[in-house]
N, C-alpha and C positions, 0 to 999 in steps of 0.2 A: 875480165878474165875470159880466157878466150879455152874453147873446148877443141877435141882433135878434129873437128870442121872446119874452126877459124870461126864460128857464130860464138859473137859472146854472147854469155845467159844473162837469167834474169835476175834483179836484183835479189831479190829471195835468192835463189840461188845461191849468187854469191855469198850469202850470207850465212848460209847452210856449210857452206864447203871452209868459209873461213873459219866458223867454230868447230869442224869438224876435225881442221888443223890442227887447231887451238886444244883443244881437247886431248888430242891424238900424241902432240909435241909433249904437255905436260904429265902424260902415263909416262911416255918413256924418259922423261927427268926424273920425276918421282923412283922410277923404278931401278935408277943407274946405269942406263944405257946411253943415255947423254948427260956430260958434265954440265950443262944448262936447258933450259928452256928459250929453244931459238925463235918460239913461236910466241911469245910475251909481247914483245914490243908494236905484232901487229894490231892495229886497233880494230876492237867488233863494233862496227855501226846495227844499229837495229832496222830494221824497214818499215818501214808503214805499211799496214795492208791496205791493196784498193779496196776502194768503195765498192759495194756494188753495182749493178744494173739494177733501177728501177724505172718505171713507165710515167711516163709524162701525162698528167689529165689529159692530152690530147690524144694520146694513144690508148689509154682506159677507153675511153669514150669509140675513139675507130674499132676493137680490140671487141667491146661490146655491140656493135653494130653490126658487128660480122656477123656474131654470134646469135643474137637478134633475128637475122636473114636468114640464118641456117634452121633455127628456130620455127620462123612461120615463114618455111619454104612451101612450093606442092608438094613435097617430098620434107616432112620435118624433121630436124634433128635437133633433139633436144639438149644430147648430150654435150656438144662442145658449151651451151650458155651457162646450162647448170654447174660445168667443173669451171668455168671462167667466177663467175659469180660465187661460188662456195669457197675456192682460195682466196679471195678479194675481199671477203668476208670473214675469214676463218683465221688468217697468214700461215694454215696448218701446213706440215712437211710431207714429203710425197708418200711419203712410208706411213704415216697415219692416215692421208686421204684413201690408199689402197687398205688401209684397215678399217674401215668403215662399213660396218654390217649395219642392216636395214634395220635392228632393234635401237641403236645407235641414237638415229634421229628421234625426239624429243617435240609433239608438236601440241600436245595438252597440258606443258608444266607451265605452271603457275606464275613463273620466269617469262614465258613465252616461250617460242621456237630455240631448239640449240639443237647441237649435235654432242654426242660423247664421244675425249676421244680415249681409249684402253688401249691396253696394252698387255702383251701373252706372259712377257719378261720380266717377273717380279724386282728387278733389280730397275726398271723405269717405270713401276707404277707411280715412283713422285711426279715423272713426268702428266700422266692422267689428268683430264680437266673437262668442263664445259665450256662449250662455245657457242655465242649465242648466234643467229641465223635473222637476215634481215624477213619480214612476211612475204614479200616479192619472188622469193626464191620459189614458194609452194606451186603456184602455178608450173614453173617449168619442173619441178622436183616430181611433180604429179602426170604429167605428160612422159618426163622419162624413163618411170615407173611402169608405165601402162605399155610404152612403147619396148621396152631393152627387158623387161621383166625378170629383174633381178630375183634370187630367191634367196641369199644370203646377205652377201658383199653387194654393195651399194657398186661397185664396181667389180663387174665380176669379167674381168678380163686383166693382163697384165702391165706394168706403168709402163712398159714400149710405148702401148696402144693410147695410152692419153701421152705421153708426150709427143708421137704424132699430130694425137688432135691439136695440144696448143701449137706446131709448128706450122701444120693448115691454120688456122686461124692468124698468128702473126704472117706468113707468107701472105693471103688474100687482104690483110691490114695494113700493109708494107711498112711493120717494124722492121727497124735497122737494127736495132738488138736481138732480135728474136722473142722466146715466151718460154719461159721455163719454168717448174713448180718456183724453184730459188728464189726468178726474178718476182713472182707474182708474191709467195711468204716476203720477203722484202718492199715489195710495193705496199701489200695492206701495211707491216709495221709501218712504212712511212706514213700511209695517208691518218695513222691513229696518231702518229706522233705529231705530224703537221697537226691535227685537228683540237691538240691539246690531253691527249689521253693521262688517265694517273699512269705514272713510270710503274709503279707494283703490279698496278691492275694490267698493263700491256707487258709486261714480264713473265707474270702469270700466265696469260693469253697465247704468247709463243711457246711458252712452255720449257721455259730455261732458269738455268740456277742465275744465284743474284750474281756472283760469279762473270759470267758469260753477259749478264745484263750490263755489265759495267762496260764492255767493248763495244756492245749491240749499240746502247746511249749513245755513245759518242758516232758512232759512224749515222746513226740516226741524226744525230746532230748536224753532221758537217753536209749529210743529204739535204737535210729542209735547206743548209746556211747557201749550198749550192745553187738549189733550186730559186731563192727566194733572190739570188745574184743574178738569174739568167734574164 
């Protein structure tokens, strides 16, 4: 299907417009404004959604070494290792990592090291959970602290400002996909799932209904079936 450019779209697309035909045709049958539904006979195909983007252990590894460098520069910045390393650990969403107040972190429970993640919007407190934090992370969590001198929000600046940072950091790493909060939530799920994780306990961890777990699996799936083809 071709639009008033002449670029045909994309399959989604098509697929949007075709039920929306569909849809459209059979009101006005119903309704006796046509003595049929002209719009029956065309068949709805469904689309597969792509995959996502996720990072290559080799690109984890460059991705951390930037990060590293930037770290124990003459000039240190702490902050690009510590948000690399906390999504990679966490698979939290950008919208919880910017919700992250300094009471938040957790580093005398009994669990060990986690983060909370809360929420203002009583309609997703099911969403709310802990997350546990590898011990590695304190050194730099402790340096960023002393350096950026947060006083509430663990990041007190807005998600522009770090998704710049992960675009400096994939730019200096020369990913060809780039670094996104997405791509990174989607790379932890995968490396938990390659790693053998329980399906409840990493469902829990991103923090979605079992619902939404049922599409997450599979594309999880078809990621490792990918990866372990290449």
């Amino acid at each position: 299907m071709l639009h008033e450019r002449g670029v045909p779209c994309s399959p989604k697309s098509y697929a949007r417009r075709v039920t929306t035909l569909k849809v459209f045709f059979k009101w006005l049958h119903r309704n006796g404004v046509l003595p049929e539904d002209v719009a029956e006979p065309v068949i709805q195909r469904s689309v597969p959604t792509p995959l996502p983007e996720i990072l290559t252990d080799d690109e984890i590894a460059r991705a951390r070494a930037v990060t590293l460098d930037l770290w124990q520069a003459e000039k240190p910045d702490p902050r690009p290792h510590l948000l690399l390393n906390l999504l990679l650990a966490t698979a939290m969403k950008k919208a919880e990592c910017m919700g992250i107040r300094l009471e938040h972190i957790q580093r005398d429970a009994p669990g060990g090291v986690f983060v909370q993640i809360r929420y203002d919007n009583p309609a997703r407190k099911i969403k709310e959970r802990k997350l546990a934090l590898p011990l590695e992370i304190i050194p730099v969590l402790d340096d960023y602290l002393e350096q950026y001198e947060p006083e509430e929000s663990l990041f007190p600046c807005t998600a522009r400002n770090l998704e710049y940072v992960l675009r400096d950091v994939a730019e200096a790493a020369e990913l060809p996909h780039g670094l996104s909060f997405e791509m990174l939530r989607w790379t932890a799920a995968a490396l938990d799932y390659r790693a053998g994780a329980d399906p409840i306990h990493l469902r829990q961890k991103l923090g979605i209904s079992e619902v939404t777990w049922q599409d997450t699996e599979k594309k999880l799936g078809r990621l490792t079936r990918e990866e372990q083809d290449q």
